[in-house]
LODRENMAR-598433 format. One record per residue: residue in one letter; x, y, z of N, C-alpha, C in turn. Coordinates in steps of 0.2 Angstrom, whole numbers, plus 5000, padded with zeros to 4 digits. Each point is the difference from the previous one (the first is absolute). Layout:
<rs>
r resn=A&nx=X&ny=Y&nz=Z&cax=X&cay=Y&caz=Z&cx=X&cy=Y&cz=Z
...
</rs>
This chain:
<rs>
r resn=X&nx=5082&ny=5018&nz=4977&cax=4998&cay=4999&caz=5006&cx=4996&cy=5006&cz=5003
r resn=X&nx=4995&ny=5000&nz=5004&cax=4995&cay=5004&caz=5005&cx=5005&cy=5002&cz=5004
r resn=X&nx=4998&ny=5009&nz=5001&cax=5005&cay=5004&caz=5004&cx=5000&cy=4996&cz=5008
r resn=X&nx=5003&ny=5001&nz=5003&cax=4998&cay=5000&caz=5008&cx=4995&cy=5003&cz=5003
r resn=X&nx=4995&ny=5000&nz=5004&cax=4996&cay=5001&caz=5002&cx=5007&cy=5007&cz=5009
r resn=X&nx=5001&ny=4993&nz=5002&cax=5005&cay=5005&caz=5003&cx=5007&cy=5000&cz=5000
r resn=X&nx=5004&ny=5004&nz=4996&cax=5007&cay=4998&caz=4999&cx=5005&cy=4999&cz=5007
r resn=X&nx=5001&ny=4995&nz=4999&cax=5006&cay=5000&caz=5005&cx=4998&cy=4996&cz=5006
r resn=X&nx=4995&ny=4999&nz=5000&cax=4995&cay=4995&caz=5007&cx=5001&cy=4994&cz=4995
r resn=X&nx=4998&ny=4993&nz=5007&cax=5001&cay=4994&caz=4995&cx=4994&cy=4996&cz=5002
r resn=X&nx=4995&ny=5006&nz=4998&cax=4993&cay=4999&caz=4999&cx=4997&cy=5001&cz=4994
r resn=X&nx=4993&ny=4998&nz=4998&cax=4996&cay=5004&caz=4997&cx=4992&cy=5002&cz=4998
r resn=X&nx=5000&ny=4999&nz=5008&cax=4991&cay=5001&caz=5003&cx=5003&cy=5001&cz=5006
r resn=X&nx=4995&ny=5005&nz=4999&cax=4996&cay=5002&caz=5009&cx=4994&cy=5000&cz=5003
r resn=X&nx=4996&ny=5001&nz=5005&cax=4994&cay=4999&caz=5003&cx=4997&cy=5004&cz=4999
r resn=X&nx=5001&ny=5004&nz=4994&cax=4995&cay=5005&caz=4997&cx=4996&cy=4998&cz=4992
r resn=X&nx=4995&ny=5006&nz=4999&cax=4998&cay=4997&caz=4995&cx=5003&cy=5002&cz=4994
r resn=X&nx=5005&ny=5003&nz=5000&cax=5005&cay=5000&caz=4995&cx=5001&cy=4995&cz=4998
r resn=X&nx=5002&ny=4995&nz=5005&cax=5003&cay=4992&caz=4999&cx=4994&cy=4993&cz=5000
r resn=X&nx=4994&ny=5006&nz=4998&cax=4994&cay=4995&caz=5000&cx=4998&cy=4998&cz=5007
r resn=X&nx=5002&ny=5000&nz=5005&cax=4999&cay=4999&caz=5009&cx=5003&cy=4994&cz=4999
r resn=X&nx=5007&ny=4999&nz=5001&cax=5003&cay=4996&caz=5002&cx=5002&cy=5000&cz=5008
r resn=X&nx=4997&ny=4993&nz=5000&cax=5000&cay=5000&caz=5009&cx=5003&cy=4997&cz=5002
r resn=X&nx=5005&ny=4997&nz=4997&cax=5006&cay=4999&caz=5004&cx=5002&cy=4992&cz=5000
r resn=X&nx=5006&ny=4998&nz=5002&cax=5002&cay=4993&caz=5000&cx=4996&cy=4995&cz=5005
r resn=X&nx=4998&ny=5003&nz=5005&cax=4996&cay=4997&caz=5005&cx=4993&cy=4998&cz=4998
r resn=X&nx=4996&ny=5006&nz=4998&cax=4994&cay=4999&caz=4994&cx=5002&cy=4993&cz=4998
r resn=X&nx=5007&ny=4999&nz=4995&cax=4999&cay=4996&caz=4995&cx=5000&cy=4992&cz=5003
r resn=X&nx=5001&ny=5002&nz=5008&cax=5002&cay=4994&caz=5003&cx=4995&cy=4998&cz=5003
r resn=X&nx=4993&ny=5003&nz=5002&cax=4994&cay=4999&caz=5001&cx=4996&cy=4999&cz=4992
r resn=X&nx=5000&ny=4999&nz=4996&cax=4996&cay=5002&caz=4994&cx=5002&cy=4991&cz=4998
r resn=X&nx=4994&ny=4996&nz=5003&cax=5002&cay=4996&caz=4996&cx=4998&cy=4996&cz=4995
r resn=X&nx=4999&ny=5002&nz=4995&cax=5000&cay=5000&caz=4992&cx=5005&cy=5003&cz=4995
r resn=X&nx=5004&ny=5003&nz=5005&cax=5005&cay=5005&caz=4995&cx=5007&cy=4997&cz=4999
r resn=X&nx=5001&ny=4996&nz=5004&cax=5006&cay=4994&caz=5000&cx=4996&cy=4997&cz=4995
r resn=X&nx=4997&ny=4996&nz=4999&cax=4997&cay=4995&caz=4994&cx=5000&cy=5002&cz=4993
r resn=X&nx=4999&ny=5007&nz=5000&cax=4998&cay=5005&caz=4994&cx=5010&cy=5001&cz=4998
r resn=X&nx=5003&ny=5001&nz=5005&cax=5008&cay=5003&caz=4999&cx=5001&cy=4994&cz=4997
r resn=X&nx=5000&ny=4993&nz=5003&cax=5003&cay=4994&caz=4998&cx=4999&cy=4999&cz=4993
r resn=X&nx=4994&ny=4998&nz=4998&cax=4994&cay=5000&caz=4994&cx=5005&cy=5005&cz=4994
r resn=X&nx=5002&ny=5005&nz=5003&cax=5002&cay=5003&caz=4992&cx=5008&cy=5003&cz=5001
r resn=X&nx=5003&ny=4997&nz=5005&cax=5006&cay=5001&caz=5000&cx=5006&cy=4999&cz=4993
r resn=X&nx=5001&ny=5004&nz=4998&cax=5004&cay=5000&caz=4994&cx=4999&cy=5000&cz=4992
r resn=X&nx=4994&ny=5002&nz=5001&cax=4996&cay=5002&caz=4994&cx=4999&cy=5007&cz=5000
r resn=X&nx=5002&ny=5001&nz=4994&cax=4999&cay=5009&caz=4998&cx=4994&cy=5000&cz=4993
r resn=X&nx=4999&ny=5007&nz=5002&cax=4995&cay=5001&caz=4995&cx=5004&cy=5007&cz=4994
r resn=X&nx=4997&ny=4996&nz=4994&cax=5005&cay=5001&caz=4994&cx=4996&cy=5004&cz=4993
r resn=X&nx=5000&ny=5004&nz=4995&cax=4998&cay=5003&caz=4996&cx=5007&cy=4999&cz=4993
r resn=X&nx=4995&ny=4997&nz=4996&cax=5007&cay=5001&caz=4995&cx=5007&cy=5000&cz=5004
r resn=X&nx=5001&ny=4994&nz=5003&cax=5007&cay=4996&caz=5004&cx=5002&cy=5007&cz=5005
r resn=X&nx=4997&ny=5003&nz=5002&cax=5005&cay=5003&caz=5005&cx=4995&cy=5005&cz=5006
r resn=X&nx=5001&ny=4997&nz=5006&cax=4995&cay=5003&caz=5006&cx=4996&cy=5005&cz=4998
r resn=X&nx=4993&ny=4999&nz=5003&cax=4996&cay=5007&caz=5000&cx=5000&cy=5005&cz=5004
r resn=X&nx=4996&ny=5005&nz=5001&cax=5000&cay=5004&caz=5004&cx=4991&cy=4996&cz=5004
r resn=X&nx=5002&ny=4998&nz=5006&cax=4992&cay=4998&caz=5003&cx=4997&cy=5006&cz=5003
r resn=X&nx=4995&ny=5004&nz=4997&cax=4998&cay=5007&caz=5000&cx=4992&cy=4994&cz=5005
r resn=X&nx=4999&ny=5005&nz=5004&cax=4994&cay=4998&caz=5004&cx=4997&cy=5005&cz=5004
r resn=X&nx=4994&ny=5000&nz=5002&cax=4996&cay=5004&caz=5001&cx=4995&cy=4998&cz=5007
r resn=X&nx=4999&ny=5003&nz=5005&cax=4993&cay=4998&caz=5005&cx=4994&cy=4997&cz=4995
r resn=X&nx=4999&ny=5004&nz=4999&cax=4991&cay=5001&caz=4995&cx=5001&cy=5005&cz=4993
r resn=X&nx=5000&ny=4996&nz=4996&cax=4999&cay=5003&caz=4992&cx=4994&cy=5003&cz=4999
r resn=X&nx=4995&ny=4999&nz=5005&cax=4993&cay=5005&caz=4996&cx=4999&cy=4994&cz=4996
r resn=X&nx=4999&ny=4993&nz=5000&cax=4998&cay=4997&caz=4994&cx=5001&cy=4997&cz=4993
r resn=X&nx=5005&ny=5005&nz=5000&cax=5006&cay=4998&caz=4995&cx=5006&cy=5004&cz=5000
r resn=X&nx=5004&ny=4997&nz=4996&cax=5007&cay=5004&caz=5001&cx=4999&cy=5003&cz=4995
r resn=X&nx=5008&ny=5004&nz=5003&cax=5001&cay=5007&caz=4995&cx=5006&cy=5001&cz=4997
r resn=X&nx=5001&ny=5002&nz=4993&cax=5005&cay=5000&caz=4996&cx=5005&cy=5005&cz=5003
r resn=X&nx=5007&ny=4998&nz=5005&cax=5004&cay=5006&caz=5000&cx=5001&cy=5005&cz=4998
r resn=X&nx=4999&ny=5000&nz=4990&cax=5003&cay=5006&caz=4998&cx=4993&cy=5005&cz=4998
r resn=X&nx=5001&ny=5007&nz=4999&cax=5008&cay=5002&caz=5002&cx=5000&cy=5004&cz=5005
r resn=X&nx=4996&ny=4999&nz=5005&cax=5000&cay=5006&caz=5008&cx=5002&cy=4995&cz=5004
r resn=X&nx=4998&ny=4993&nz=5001&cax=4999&cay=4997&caz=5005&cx=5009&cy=4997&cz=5003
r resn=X&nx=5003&ny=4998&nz=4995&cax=5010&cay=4999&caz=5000&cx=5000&cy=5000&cz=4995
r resn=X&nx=5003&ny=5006&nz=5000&cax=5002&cay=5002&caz=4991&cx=5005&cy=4997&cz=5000
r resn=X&nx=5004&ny=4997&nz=5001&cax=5007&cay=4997&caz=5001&cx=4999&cy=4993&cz=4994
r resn=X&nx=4996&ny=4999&nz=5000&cax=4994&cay=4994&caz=4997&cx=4998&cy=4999&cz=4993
r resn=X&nx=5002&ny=5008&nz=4998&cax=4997&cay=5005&caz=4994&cx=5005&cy=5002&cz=4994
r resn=X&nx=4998&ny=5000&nz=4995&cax=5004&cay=5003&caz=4994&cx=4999&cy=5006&cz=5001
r resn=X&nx=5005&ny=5002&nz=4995&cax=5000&cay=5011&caz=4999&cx=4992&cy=5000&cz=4997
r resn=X&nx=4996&ny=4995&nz=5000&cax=4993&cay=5003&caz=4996&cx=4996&cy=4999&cz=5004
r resn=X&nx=5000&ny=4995&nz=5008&cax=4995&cay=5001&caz=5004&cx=4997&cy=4992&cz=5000
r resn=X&nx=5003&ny=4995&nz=4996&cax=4998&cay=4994&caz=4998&cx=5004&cy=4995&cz=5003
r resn=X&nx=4996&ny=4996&nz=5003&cax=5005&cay=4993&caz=5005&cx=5005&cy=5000&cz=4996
r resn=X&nx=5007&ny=4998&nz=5001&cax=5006&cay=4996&caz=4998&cx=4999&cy=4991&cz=5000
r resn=X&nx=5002&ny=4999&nz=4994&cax=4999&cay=4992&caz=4998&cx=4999&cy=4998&cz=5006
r resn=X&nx=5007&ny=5001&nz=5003&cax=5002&cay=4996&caz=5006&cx=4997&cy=4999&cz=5005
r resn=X&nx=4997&ny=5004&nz=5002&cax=4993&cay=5002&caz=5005&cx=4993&cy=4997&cz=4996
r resn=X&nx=5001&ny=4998&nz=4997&cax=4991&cay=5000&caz=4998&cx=4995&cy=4993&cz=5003
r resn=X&nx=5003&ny=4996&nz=5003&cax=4996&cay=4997&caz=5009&cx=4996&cy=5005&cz=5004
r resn=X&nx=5004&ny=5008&nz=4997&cax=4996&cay=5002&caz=5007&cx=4993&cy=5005&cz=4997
r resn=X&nx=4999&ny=4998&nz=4994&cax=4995&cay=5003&caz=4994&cx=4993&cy=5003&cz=5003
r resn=X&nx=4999&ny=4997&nz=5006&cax=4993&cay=5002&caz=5005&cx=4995&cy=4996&cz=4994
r resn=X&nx=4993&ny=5002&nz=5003&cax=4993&cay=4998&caz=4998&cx=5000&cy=4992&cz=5000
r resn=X&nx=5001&ny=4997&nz=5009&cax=5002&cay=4995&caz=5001&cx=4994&cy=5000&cz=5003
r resn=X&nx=4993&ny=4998&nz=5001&cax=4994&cay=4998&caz=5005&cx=5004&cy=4999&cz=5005
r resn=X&nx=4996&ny=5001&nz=5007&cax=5002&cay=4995&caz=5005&cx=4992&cy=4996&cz=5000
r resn=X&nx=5001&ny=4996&nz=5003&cax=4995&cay=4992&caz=5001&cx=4994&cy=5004&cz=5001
r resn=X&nx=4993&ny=4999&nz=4997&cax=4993&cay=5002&caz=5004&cx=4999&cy=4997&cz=5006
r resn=X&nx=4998&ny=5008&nz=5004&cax=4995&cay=4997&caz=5007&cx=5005&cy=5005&cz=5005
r resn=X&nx=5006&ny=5002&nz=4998&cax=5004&cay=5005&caz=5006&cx=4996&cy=5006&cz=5000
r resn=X&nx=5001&ny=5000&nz=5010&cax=4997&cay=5007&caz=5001&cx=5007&cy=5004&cz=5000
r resn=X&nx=5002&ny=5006&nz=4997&cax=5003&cay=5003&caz=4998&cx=5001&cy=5006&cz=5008
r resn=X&nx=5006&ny=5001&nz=5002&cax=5000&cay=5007&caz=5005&cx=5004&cy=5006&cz=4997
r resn=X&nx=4994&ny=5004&nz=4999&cax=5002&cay=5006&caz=4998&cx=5006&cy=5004&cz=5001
r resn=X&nx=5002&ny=5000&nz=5010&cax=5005&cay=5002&caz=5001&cx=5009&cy=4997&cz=4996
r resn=X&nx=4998&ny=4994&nz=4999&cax=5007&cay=4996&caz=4999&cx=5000&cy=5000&cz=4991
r resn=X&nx=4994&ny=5002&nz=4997&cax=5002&cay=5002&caz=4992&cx=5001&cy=5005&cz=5000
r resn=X&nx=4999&ny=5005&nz=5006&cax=5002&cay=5010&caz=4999&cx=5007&cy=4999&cz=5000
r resn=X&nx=5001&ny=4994&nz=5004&cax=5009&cay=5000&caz=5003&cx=5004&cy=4998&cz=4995
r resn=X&nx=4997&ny=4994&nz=4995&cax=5003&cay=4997&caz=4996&cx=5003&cy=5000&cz=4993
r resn=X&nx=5002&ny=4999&nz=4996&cax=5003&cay=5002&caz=4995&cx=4996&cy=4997&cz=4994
r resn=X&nx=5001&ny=4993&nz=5002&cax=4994&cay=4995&caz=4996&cx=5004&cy=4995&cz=4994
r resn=X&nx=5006&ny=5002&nz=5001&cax=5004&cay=4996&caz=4995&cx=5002&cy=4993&cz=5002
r resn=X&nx=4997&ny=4996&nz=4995&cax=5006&cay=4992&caz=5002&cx=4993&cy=4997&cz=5004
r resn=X&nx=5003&ny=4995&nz=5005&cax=4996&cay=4997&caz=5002&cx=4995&cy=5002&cz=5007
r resn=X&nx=4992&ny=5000&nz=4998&cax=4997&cay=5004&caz=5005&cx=5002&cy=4995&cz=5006
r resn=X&nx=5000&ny=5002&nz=5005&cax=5001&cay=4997&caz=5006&cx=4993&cy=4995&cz=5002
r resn=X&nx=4997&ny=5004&nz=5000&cax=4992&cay=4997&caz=5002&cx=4996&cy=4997&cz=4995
r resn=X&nx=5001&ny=5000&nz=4994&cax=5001&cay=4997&caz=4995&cx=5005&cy=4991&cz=5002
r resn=X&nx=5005&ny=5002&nz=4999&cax=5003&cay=4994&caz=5002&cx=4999&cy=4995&cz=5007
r resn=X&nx=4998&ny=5004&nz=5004&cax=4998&cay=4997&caz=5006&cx=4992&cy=4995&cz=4998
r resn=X&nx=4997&ny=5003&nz=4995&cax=4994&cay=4998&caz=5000&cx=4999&cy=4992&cz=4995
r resn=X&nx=5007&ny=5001&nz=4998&cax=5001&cay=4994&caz=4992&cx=5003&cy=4995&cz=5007
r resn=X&nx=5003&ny=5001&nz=5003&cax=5005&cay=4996&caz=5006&cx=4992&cy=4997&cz=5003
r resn=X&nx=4995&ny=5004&nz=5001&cax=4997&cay=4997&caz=5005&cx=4996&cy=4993&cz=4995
r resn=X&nx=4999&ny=5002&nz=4995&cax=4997&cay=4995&caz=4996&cx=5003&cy=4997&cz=4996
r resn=X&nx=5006&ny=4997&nz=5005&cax=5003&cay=4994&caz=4997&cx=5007&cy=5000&cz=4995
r resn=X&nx=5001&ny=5007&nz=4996&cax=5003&cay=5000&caz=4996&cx=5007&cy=5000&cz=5003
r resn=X&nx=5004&ny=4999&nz=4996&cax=5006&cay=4999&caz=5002&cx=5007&cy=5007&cz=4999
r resn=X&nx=5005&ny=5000&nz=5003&cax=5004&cay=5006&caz=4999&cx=5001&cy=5002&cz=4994
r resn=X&nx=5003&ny=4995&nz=4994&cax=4999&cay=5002&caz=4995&cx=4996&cy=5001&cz=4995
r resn=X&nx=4995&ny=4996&nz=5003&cax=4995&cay=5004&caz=4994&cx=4997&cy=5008&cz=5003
r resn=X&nx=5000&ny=5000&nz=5005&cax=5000&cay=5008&caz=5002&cx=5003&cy=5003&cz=4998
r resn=X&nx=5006&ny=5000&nz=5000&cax=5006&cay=5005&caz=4997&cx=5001&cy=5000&cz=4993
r resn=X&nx=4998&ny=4993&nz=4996&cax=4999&cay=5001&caz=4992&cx=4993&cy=5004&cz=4998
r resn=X&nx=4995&ny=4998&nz=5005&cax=4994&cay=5006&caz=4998&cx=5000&cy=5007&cz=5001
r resn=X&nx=5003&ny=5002&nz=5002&cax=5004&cay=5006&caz=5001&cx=5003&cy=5004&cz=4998
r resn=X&nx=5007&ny=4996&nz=4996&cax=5004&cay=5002&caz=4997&cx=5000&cy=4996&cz=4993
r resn=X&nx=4997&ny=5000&nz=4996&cax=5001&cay=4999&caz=4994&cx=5005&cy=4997&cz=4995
r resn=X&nx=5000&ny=4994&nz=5001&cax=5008&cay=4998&caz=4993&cx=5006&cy=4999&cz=5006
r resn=X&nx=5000&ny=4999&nz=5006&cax=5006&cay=4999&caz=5003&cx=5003&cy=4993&cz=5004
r resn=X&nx=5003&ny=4997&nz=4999&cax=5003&cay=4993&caz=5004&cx=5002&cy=5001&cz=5009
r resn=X&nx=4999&ny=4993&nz=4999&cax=5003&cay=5001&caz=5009&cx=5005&cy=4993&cz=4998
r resn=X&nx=5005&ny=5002&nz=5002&cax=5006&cay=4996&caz=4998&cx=5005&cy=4996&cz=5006
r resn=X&nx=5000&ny=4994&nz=5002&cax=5002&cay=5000&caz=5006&cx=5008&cy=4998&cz=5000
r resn=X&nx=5004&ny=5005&nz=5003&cax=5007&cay=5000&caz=4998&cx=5004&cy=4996&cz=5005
r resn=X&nx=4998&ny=4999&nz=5004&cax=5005&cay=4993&caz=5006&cx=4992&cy=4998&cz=5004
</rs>
């Protein structure tokens, strides 16, 4: 399991961009696509060789992603600097879709690993659906729906 974000709060976002700007429960209650999106994939997990991924994502990848190892989370890495089996969804040199205009400040900020945000956003707009976003992405993994 993923440490806590904050130990001992029975949270794990806040309205910062630590937390990606999360805006709150109220936000969620004005948003209305995001109830249909919750419903839609309620109890479905996303799985790598049978056991949860880590969902690594980014604002803007600069147009493609970027392989974690070994500066970007080492944690991710072997004693040699080389993804771990288990990690390798997150292999980077993903394209995002032609045609995105790319903002500079949001790739300085980002890491680039996993799923580009604006990437993804761009696949949503043209139709595609959640999973096939998230298997173009992440390479070799299932979404499994458990209840």
């Amino acid at each position: 399991t993923q440490d806590k974000k904050y130990p001992g709060a029975p949270f794990d976002l806040i309205n910062l961009s630590y937390s990606q700007v999360y805006r709150g429960y109220n936000y969620e209650l004005r948003s209305n696509g995001l109830p249909t999106v919750v419903d839609a994939t309620r109890g479905q997990i996303v799985t790598f060789n049978g056991k949860p991924i880590v969902g690594a994502y980014s604002s803007d990848s600069g147009g493609i992603t970027k392989n974690p190892c070994p500066s970007i989370f080492p944690k991710y890495c072997d004693a040699s600097g080389a993804l771990k089996p288990e990690f390798t969804y997150l292999k980077g040199g993903i394209a995002d879709p032609p045609g995105i205009v790319h903002n500079n400040a949001k790739i300085a900020a980002s890491h680039g690993v996993g799923i580009s945000a604006i990437g993804a956003r761009a696949m949503i707009d043209q139709g595609k659906a959640f999973a096939e976003v998230i298997k173009y992405y992440f390479p070799g993994i299932d979404i499994q729906k458990l209840y």
